[in-house]
N, C-alpha and C positions, 0 to 999 in steps of 0.2 A: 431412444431409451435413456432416461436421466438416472444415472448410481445414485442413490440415497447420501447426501452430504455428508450423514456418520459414516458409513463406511472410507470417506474418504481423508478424513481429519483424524479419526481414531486410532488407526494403526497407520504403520509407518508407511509410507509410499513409497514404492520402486523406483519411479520418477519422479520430475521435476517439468512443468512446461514455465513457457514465459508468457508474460504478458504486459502489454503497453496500461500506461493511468492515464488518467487527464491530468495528473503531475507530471507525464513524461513530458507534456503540452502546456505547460503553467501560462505563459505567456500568451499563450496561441487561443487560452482557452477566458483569461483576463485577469492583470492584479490592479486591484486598486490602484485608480491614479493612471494607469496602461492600459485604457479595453481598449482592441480594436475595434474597429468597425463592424467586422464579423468576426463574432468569437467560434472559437470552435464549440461545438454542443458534443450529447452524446452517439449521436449522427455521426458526424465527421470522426470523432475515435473511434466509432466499427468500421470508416471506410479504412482509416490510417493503418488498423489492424488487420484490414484486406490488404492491402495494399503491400503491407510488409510481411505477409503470412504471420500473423501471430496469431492464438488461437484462446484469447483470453486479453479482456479488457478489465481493468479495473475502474469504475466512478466513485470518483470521492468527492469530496464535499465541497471542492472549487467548480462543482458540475450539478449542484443539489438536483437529486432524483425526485425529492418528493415536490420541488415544483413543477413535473413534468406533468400533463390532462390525463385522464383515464386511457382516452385513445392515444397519445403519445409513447406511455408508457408499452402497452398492448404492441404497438407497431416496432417499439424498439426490441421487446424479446420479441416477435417474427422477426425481424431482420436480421438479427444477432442468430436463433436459429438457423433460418436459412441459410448463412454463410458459415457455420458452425461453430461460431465464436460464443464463448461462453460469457457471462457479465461477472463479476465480483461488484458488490455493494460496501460502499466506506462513508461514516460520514463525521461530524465531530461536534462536541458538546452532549456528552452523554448525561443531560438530566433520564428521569424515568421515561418521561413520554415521548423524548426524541429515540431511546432506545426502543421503544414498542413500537413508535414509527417504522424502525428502520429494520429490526428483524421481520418486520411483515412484507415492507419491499424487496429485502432479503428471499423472502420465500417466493413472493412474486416471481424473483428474475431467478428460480433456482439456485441462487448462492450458498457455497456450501459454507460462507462467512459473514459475517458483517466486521466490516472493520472499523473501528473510533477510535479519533484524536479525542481522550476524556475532556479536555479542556475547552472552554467554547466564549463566547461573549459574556462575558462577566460571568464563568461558569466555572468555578477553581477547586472542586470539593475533595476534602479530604481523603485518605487512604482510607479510614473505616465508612466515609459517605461511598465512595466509590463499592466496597465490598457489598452493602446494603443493597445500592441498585441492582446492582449484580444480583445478590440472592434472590430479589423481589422477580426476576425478569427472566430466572432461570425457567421457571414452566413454558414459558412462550418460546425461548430458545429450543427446548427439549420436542416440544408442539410441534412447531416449524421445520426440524433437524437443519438448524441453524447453529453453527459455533460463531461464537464473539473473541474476535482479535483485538486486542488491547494495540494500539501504538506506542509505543518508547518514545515517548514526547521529552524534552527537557525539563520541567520542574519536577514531577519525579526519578528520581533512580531506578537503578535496574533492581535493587533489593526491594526495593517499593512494590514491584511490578510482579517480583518471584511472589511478595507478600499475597498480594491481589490476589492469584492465581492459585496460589495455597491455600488458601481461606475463602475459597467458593467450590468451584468446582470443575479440576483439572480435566476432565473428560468435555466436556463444555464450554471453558474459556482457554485462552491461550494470546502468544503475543503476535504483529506484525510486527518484527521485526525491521527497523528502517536502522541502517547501516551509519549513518551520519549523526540524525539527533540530539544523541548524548551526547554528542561533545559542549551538546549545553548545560550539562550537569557534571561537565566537567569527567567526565568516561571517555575511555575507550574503546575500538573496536573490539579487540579482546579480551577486555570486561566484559562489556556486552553482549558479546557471541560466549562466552564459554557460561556466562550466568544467564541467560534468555533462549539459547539454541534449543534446550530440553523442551521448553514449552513454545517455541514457534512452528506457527501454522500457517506461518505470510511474510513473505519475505519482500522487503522494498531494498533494490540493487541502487544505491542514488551513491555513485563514486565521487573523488572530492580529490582537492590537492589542498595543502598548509604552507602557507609561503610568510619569512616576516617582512612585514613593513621598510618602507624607506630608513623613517627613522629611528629602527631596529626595538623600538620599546611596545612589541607585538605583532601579533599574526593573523592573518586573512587565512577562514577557512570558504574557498571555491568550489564548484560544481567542474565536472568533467568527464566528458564523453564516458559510459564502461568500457573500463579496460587501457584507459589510460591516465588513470589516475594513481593515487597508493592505495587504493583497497585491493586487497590482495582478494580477486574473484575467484579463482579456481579453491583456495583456502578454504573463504565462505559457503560457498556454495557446496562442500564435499562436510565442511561442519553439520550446516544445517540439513542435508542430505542423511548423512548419519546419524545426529545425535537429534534431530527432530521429529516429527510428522508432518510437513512443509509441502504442499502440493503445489505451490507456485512461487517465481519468482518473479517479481514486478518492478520495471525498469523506470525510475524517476530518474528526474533531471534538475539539478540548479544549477541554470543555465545563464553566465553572466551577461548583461546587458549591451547591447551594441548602442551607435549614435541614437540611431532608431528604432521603433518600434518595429520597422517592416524587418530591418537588417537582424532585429533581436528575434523573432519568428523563423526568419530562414536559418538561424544557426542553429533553433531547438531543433528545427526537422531534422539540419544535415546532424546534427549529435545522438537524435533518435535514430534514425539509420545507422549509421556507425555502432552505437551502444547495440544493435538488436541484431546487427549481423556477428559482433563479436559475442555477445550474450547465446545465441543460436549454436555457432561453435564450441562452447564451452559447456551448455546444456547437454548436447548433442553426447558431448566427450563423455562429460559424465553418465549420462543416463544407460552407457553401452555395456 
């Protein structure tokens, strides 16, 4: 039996489950300039998510759904059924038609979201372009019982994003929260979380360390395991637990590079293991 998506984004959740991305797998799955030889597909993240008991995957747009065949798609929700793994649908560059694209795959895979990076390949539109789309797309949202999660990208701000959200329609849109981002826009996590937590409905866990430089005139912000890095998880996760309607939290990785490509794959897995067995304890805690 699948719960109608609204019921699960409109009022506040009791819990919190987890779930692995093809961001958890950036490397495994290919960046420009890095593919491996076999990438991972969206196959291989419902195994990964057997594999590690996790009951929720997210595809995002380093895994494009919509170049999946009619029957690809078809087999990927059996599969994901059968082992009772849920899908989440994300993808990025929100003109109109990719958005109408995507809420429809959306409903395909039962998602109770679609998530968008607004920004895309030469696709930069404004705070009032962005609200338009939105207004334009809200029937087919509403149609589908599809919510649209906004990502906290770097060129807008988080008042950007409260903006967005206030001037469409709060019952409907909402943020994915990604823990890191902002600090392209020059934010913090407590910016971020105390102005975004009210309206998040997607949470991405991607921990980090700040270290400066040799020659001390700036700082490297890094990727690191959850749970050992300085995001404070238990903090997070009882904000957004509290002050949100957040039904998942999804474990990303910016995962630094080794010599190799091979050696840089085996460290995302061991960090995806590590991040999902401490993510699992701390979900766990809380959810009690």
């Amino acid at each position: 039996m699948i719960i109608p998506a609204i019921s699960l984004i409109r009022e506040k959740t009791d819990n919190m489950r987890l779930a692995l991305s093809s961001y958890t797998y950036t490397w495994a799955t290919g960046v420009p300039g890095k593919m491996p030889e076999k990438r991972l597909d969206a196959f291989g993240l419902l195994a990964e998510a057997t594999r590690l008991k996790v009951p929720c995957i997210q595809i995002a747009d380093n895994m494009p759904l919509h170049e999946l065949s009619p029957a690809q798609m078809q087999k990927l929700k059996r599969e994901a059924s059968d082992r009772s793994i849920s899908i989440e649908v994300g993808a990025r560059g929100m003109s109109p038609e990719n958005l109408e694209k995507y809420i429809t795959i959306a409903a395909f895979f039962n998602s109770p979201i679609v998530r968008f990076v607004i920004d895309g390949n030469q696709f930069e539109p404004s705070v009032n372009d962005v609200i338009s789309i939105i207004w334009n797309a809200l029937p087919l949202l509403k149609a589908n019982s599809v919510h649209l999660a906004l990502e906290n990208h770097d060129r807008f701000h988080v008042t950007d994003f409260k903006n967005i959200i206030e001037n469409t329609d709060i019952e409907w849109v909402g943020i994915c929260l990604d823990t890191v981002n902002s600090f392209g826009a020059a934010e913090g996590i407590e910016l971020v979380v105390n102005t975004l937590a009210p309206f998040t409905i997607n949470l991405h866990v991607k921990d980090f360390t700040i270290y400066r430089i040799d020659h001390k005139m700036g700082f490297i912000v890094e990727g690191r395991p959850a749970g050992q890095g300085m995001l404070p998880v238990p903090w997070l996760l009882r904000e957004i637990k509290n002050r949100g309607k957040c039904q998942t939290a999804v474990l990303e990785l910016w995962t630094p590079p080794e010599q190799t490509l091979e050696e840089t794959i085996a460290k995302e897995k061991k960090w995806a293991e590590e991040s999902i067995s401490f993510l699992q304890k701390e979900i766990n805690n809380m959810n009690v």
